[in-house]
Phi, psi and omega in degrees: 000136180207104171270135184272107174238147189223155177275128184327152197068003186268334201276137189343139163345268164346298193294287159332312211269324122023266207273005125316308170301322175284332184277328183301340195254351154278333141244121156266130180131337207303146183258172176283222214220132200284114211283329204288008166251029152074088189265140145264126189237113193258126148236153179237129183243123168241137182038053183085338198246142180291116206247328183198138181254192148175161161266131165250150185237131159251132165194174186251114199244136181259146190201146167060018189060033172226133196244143194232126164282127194209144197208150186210159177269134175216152203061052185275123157255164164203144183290171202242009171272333198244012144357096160110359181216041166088329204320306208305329195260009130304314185281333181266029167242338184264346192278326186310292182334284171302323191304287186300312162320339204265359198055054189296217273116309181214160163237110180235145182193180183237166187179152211302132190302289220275019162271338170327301188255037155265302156332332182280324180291339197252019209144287192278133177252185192263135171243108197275155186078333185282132217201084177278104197277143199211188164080198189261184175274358193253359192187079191287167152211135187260137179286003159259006194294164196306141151118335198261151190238038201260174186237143179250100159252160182200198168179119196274106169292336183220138190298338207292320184310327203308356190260086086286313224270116178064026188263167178237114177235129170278107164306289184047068151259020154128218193256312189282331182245070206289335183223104191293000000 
């Protein structure tokens, strides 16, 4: 077992198309990733085969009168023959990892309520009250908006993220990637 990290569009032929297939089959349609949040591409290859992705997306967001480097997970996959054996929540425990080598400040993201202690399993915690706004300033969309079931997991790297904790922080990471 082995993970692979690359800056997205870096990655082997083989490998990318791999970790295409799997995203294409859990969104179909789904587009890539908006390049200014510099996307990172994390794979887990067991016996040749790519078994689980994800991206970290990065940018630099000012909040509490502290400008922060903040990076969150996104496109987290596990094929779905490969379920159920750890892969997902290696890699996304290895993502903590990379996050903080990359020199985030914070690593914060949303995620689906009944995805909480698989994120949990891996690390990552609940930031209660942490209220991400995403999408552009003309046409925001908030992971508390009606409709919506999400969680703010995160891991503060640096104490200055703590005025992220119970916070409404504007991501705005754009049009194409609205809510990492």
């Amino acid at each position: 077992m082995r993970i692979h990290v690359f800056a997205a569009g870096d990655e082997p032929a083989g490998l990318r198309a791999q970790a295409d297939r799997l995203r294409e089959e859990a969104w179909p349609g789904g587009g890539g990733h908006d390049p200014a949040l510099r996307p990172v591409a994390m794979l887990l290859e067991d016996g040749g085969a790519v078994v689980a992705a994800l991206d970290i997306l990065r940018k630099e967001i000012a909040h509490g009168g502290e400008r922060l480097a903040a990076g969150g997970l996104s496109a987290v996959v596990t094929a779905v023959r490969a379920r159920r054996r750890g892969y997902g929540r290696r890699l996304v425990a290895a993502a903590r990892d990379e996050m903080r080598a990359l020199g985030l400040d914070a690593g914060i993201f949303t995620c689906d309520r009944p995805l909480r202690g698989f994120y949990e399993a891996a690390g990552w915690r609940v930031l209660p009250g942490t209220v991400l706004v995403g999408g552009t300033v003309e046409a925001p969309l908030a992971s508390d908006a009606p409709g919506f079931d999400k969680v703010t997991m995160g891991e503060l790297f640096d104490a200055r993220a703590g005025v992220l904790l119970g916070a409404r922080v504007d991501l705005y990471p754009g049009p194409i990637d609205r809510l990492w």
